[in-house]
Residue, then its C-alpha position, 0 to 999 in steps of 0.5 A: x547066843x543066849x537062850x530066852x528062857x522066860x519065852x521058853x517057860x511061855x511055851x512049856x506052858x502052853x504045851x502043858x496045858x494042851x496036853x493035860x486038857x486033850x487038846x493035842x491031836x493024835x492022828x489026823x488024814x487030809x486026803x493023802x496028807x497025815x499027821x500023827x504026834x505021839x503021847x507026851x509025857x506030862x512029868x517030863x514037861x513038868x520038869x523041863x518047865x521047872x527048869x526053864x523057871x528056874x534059868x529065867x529067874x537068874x536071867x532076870x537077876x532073881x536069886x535061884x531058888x533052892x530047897x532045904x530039907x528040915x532036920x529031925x533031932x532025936 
């Protein structure tokens, strides 16, 4: 079974958002209940978005993109 990566850059998405704006909750008590999500980490997100753009442009048949550094000639 293959992975939808366009629904995974969806996701990391709004994850990225709700942590970078402060939108995650923290701790949280309901009577007995509790909650408590750790900190995220945005770099980690960041990445994990670009990687999940990246496999949804091959899956769309789009060509991967890739980085070339410019040479300096003395």
């Amino acid at each position: 079974m293959n992975k939808d990566w366009c629904a995974e850059v969806e996701k990391l998405e709004a994850i990225y958002e709700a942590v970078r704006n402060g939108e995650q909750v923290t701790e949280s008590r309901f009577g007995e209940d509790f909650i408590k999500y750790q900190g995220a980490d945005l770099n980690r997100i960041e990445r994990d978005l670009d990687h999940a753009r990246a496999q949804c442009e091959i899956q769309q048949g789009k060509r991967k993109r890739r980085r070339f550094a410019a040479r300096v000639r003395a």
